[in-house]
C-alpha positions, 0 to 999 in steps of 0.5 A, spaced: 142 920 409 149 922 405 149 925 398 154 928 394 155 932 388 159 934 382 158 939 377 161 945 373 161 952 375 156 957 372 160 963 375 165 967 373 170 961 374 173 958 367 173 950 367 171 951 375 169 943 377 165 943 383 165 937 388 161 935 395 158 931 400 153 932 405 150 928 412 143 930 411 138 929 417 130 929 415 124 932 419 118 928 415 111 931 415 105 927 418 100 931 414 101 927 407 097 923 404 100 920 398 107 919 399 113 923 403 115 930 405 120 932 409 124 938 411 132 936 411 139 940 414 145 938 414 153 940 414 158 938 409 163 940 405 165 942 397 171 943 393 172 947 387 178 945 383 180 951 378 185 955 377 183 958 383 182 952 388 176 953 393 175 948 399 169 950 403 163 948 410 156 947 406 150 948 410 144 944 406 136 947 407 131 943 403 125 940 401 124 933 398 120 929 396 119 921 396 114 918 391 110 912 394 110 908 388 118 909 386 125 909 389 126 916 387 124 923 391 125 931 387 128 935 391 129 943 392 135 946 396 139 952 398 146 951 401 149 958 405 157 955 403 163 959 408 169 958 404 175 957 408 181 957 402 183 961 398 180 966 402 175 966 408 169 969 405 161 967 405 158 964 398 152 960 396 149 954 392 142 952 390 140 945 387 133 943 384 134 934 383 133 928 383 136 922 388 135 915 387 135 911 393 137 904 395 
């Protein structure tokens, strides 16, 4: 799967705006009654537009999952981030969602 996200920083960074994109691979469990619950990783990469700009690697882990009836699936991930500019440093992400599925 591909994703991507927008959103605006909540850290100390004023008027920060937050894009990125990931490739996504599952590993479905087999042990689930109604609908579907996989374990997913993946590698991406983001930007931070400021006045600082950041542009960085993305290692998503999470959990989803699809419900049978409907094309959606809820979502919790945590995301260690290796920022490359303006600095080499380590930082970190986490996201609780929904996606639509086509």
């Amino acid at each position: 799967a591909f994703d991507v996200g927008a959103a605006w920083s909540l850290s100390d960074r004023d008027e920060a705006i937050h894009l990125h994109a990931d490739y996504l691979l599952h590993s479905w469990f087999d042990d689930i009654e109604q609908g579907r619950l996989a374990f997913y990783y993946g590698l991406g990469g983001r930007i931070i537009f400021s006045d600082d700009a950041n542009a960085g690697i993305r290692v998503p882990l999470g959990l989803n999952y699809v419900f049978e009836t409907a094309p959606f699936d809820i979502f919790v991930e945590a995301v260690p981030i290796l920022d490359l500019t303006p600095d080499t440093e380590f930082a970190g992400n986490g996201a609780v969602g929904i996606r639509y599925y086509f």
